[in-house]
C-alpha positions as CSV (number, residue, x, y, z in Angstrom):
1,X,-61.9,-109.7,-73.8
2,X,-64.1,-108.6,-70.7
3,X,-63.1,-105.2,-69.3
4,X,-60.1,-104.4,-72.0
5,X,-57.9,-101.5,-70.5
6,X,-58.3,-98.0,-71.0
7,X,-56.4,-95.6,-73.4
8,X,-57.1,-92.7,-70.2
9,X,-55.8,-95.1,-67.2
10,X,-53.8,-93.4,-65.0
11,X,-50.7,-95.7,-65.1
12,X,-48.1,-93.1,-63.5
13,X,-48.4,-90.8,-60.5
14,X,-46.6,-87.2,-60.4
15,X,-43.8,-87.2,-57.5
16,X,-42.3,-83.7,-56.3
17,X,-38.8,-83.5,-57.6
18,X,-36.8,-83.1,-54.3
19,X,-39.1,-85.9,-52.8
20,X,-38.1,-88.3,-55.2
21,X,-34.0,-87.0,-54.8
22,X,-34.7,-87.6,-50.8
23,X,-36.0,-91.6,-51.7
24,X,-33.2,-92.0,-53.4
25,X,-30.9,-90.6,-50.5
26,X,-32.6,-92.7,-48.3
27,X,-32.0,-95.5,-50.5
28,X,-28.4,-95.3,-50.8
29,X,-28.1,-94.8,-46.7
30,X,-30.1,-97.8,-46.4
31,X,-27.7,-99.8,-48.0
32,X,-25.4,-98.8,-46.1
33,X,-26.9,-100.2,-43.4
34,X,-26.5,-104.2,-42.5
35,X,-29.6,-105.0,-40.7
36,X,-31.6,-103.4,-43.3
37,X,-29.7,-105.7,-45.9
38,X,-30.1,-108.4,-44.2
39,X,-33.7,-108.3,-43.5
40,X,-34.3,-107.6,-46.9
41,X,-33.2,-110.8,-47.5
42,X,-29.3,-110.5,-48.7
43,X,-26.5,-113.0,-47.7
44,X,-24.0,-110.3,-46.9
45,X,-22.7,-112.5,-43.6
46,X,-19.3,-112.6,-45.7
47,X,-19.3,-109.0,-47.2
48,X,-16.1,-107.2,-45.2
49,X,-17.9,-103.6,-45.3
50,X,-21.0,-101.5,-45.6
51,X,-21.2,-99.7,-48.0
52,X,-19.1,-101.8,-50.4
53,X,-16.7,-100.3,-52.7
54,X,-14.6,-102.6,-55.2
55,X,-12.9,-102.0,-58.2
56,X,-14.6,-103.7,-60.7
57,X,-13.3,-102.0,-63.9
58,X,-10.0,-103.9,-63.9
59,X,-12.1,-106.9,-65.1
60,X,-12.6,-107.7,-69.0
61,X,-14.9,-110.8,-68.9
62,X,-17.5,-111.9,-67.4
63,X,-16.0,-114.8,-65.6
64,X,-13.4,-112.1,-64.4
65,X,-16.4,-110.4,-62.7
66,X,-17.9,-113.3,-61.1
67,X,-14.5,-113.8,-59.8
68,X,-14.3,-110.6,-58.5
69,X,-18.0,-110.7,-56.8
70,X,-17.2,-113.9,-55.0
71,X,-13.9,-112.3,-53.5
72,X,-15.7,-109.6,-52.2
73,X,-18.2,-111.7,-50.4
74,X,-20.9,-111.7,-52.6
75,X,-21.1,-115.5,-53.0
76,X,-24.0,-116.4,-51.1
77,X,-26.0,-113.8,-52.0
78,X,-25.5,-115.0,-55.8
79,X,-26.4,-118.6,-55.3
80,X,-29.7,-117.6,-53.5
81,X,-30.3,-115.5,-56.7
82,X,-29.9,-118.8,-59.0
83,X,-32.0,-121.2,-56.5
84,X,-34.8,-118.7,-56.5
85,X,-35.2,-119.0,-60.2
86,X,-38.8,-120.7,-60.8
87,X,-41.6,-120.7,-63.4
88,X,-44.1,-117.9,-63.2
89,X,-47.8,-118.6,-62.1
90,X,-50.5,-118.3,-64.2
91,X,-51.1,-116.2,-67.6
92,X,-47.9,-113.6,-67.3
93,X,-45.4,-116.6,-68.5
94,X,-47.1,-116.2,-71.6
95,X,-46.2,-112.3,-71.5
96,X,-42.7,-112.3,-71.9
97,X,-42.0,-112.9,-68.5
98,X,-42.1,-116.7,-67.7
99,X,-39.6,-116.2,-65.1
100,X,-39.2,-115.3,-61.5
101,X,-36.0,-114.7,-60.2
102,X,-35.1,-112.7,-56.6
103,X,-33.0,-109.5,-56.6
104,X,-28.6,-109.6,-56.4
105,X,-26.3,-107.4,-55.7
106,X,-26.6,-103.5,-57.7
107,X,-23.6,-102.2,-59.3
108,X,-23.0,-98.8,-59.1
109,X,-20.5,-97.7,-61.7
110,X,-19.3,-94.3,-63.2
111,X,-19.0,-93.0,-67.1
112,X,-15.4,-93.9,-66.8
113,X,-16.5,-97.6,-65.8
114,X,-17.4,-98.6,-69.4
115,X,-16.7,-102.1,-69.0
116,X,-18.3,-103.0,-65.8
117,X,-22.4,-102.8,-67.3
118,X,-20.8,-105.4,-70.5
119,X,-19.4,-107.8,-68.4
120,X,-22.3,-107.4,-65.9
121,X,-25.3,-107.7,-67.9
122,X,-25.2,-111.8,-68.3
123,X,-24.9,-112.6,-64.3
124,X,-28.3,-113.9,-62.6
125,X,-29.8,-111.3,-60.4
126,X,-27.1,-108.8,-61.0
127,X,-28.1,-105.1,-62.1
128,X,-25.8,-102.1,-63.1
129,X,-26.5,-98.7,-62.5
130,X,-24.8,-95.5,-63.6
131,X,-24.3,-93.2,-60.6
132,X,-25.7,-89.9,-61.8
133,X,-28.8,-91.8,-63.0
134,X,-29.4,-93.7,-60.0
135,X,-32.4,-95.5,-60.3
136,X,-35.0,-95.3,-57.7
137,X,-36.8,-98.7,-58.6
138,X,-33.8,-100.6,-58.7
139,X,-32.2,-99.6,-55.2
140,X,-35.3,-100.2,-53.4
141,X,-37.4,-102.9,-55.5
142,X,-40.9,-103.5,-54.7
143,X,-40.5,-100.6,-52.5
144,X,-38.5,-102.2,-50.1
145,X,-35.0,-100.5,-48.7
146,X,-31.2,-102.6,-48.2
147,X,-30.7,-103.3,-51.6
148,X,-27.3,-104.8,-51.2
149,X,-24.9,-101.8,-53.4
150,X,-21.8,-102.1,-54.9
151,X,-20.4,-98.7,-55.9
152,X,-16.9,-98.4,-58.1
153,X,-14.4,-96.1,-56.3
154,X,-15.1,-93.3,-59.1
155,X,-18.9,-93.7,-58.7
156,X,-18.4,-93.8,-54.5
157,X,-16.4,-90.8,-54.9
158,X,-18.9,-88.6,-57.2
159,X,-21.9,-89.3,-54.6
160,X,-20.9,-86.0,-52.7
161,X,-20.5,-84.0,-55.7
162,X,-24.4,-85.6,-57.0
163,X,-26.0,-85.2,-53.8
164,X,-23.8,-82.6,-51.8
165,X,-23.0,-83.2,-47.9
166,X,-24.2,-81.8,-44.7
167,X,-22.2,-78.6,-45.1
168,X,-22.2,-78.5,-48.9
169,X,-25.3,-78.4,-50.8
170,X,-25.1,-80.9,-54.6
171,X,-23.9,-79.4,-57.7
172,X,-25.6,-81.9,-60.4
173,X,-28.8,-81.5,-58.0
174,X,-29.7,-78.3,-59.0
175,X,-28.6,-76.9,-55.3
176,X,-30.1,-80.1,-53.5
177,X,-29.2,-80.3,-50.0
178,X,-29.2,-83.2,-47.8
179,X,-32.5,-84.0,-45.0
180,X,-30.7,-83.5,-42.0
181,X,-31.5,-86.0,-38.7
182,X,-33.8,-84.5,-36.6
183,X,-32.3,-86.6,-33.2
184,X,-28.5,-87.8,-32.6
185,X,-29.9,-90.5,-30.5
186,X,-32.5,-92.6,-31.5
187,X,-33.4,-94.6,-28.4
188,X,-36.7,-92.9,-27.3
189,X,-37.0,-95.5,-24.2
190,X,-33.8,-93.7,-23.0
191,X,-34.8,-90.3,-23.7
192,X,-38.2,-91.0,-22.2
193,X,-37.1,-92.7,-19.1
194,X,-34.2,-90.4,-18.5
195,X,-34.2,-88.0,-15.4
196,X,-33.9,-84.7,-17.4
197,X,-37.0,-85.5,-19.4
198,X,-39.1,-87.4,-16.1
199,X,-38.3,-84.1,-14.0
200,X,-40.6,-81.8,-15.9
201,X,-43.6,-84.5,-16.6
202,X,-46.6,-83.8,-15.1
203,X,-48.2,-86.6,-12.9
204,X,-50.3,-89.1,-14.3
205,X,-54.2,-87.7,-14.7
206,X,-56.4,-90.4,-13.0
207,X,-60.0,-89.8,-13.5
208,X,-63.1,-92.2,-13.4
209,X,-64.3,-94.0,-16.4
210,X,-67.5,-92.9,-16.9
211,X,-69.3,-96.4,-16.9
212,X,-68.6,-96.6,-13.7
213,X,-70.6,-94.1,-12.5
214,X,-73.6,-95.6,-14.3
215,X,-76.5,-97.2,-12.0
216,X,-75.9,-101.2,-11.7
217,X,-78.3,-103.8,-11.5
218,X,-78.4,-104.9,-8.1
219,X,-79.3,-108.2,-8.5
220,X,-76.7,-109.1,-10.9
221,X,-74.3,-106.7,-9.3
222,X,-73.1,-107.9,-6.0
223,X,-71.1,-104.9,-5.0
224,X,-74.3,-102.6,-5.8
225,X,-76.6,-105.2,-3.5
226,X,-74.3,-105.0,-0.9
227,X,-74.8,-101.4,-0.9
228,X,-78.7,-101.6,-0.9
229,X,-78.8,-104.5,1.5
230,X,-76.1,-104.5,4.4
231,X,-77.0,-108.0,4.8
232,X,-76.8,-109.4,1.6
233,X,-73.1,-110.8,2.0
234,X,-74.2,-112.7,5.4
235,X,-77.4,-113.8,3.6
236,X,-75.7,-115.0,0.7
237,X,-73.4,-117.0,2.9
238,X,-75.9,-118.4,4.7
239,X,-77.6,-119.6,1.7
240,X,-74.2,-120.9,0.4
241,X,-74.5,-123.2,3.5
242,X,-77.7,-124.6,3.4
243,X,-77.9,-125.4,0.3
244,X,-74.9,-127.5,1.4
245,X,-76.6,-128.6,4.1
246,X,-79.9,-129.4,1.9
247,X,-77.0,-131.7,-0.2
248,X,-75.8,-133.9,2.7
249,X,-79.0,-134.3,4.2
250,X,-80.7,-135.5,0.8
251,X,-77.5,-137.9,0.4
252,X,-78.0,-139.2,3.8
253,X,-82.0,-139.9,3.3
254,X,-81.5,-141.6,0.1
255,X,-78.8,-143.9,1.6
256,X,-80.6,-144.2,4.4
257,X,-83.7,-145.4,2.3
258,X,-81.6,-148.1,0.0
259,X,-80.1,-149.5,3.1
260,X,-81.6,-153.0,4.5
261,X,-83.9,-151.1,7.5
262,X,-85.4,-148.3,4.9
263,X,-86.1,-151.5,2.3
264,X,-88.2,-153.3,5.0
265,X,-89.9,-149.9,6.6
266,X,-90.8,-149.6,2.6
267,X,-92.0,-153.2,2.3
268,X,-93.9,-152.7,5.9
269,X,-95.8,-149.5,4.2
270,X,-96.6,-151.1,1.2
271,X,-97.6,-154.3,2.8
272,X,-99.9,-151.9,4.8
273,X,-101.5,-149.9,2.1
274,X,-102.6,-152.6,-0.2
275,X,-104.2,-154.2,3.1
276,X,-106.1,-151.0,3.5
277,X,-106.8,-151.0,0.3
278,X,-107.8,-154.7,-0.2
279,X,-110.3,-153.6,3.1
280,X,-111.8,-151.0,1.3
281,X,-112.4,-153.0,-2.3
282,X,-114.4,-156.0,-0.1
283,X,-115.9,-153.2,2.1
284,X,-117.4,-151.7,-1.2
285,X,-118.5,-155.2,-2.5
286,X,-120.2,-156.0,1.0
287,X,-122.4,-152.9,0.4
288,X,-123.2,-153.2,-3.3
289,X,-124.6,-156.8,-2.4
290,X,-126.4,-155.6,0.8
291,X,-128.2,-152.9,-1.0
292,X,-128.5,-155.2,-4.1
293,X,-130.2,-157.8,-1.7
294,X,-132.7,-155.2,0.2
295,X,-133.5,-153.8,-3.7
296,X,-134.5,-157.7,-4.5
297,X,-136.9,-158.1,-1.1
298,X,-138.5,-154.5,-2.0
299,X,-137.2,-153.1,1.0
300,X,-136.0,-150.0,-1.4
301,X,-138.9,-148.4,-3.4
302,X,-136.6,-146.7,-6.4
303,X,-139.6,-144.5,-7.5
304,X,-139.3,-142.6,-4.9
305,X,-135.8,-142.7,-4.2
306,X,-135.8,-141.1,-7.6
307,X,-138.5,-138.0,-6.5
308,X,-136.4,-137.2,-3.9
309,X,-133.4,-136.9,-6.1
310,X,-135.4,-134.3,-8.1
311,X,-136.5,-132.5,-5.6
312,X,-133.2,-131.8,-3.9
């Protein structure tokens, strides 16, 4: 095996004891809370109340307690527990665990609520709980709060005694006292926007970004050129219009020049060069056979046509 694990991994992580009591405070006040339980993913559309407390011990069978869930409301939330069931990917299946199955609803019970973990313990997605050994994975799993909380009456009741109340601080805590809320009102936009609060704000600081001090390339800058050069708007109009101006009057010369008048003033100049040049090409020949002729009658002496070449 590549890479085994180590006997000195560090597979747990010391937690400050009244930390962990305050997670699991916050824990149970989150599910006490319905958006939170909803947008962790529970079906409690039908559940009457939040924070739910049923008697559940009365029950002796399982089928008695699946009874009892679905008349409290917890119907839905059981059936997406059983569709969510699938086969686990990869290796772990192998690994006692081939399973995957989505969290139900947590049953909080108390010692005198024997029955409730037996009759529990064979329901898809349901988990039991004893209430003074709350369980900090199991109300928030995968670190997420709302787990959707069923307490007993008897285990409802004995929360204050566990973790005390705002006046009272918890007995079974070891003196553990309740975080207290820091705000009563916890819209900020109100108490931002309110007059009390906008009455002693200072005014809004305005100061210039620096890069905007910075020198600017005037030619790429048109704000900075028109600083340099007063006339740089007017000249950059101007421009603008004859280059527009340069555009019509090419269009007009080249229609001008495939219309019927600019194709014959084309054929008249061409007709006209090669005549010129059909003057010069015999002009040329004339001369060659003049000079060729005098050259023959020994008119032209090339000797010394020749010395005076080399002496120039």
């Amino acid at each position: 095996m590549f890479a085994p694990l180590r006997t000195w991994r560090k597979w747990h992580r010391k937690v400050n004891t009244k930390q962990k009591r305050h997670a699991v405070a916050a824990c149970l006040a989150a599910s006490a809370c319905a958006p939170l339980v909803l947008a962790r993913g529970h079906r409690v559309n039908a559940v009457p109340e939040l924070p739910m407390v049923a008697n559940l011990n009365s029950h002796e069978s399982t089928g008695a307690m699946l009874s009892a869930l679905q008349t409290f409301g917890a119907t839905a939330d059981l059936a997406r527990v059983r569709a969510s069931k699938n086969m686990r990917a990869g290796q772990g299946k192998l690994r006692n665990a081939r399973f995957t199955m989505r969290k139900g609803p947590l049953l909080v019970f108390n010692d005198e609520d024997s029955n409730v973990h037996q009759n529990a313990r064979n329901l898809p997605g349901v988990d039991t709980c004893n209430v003074h050994r709350l369980n900090l994975l199991q109300l928030a799993p995968g670190g997420h709060l709302g787990r959707f909380v069923i307490y007993t009456p008897s285990a409802f009741a004995a929360l204050d005694n566990i973790f005390g109340t705002a006046t009272k601080a918890g007995v079974e805590k070891g003196g553990y006292t309740l975080n207290r809320t820091s705000m009563e009102c916890a819209d900020l936009a109100r108490i931002i926007n309110s007059d009390q609060v906008q009455s002693r704000l200072r005014e809004i600081k305005t100061s210039a970004r620096t890069h905007d001090k910075t020198k600017k390339n005037p030619l790429k800058n048109r704000q900075m050129m028109q600083k340099v050069n007063p006339n740089a708007k007017a000249a950059i109009a101007a421009e603008v219009k004859a280059q527009a101006a340069r555009k019509v009057s090419r269009a007009a010369a080249i229609k001008e020049k495939r219309s019927k008048a600019g194709v014959a003033a084309q054929r008249l100049r061409r007709d006209r060069f090669n005549g010129v040049h059909s003057g010069l090409v015999s002009a040329f020949a004339d001369a060659d056979a003049l000079l060729e002729a005098e050259r023959k009658a020994g008119l032209i002496d090339e000797d010394s046509s020749e010395e005076e070449e080399s002496d120039e």
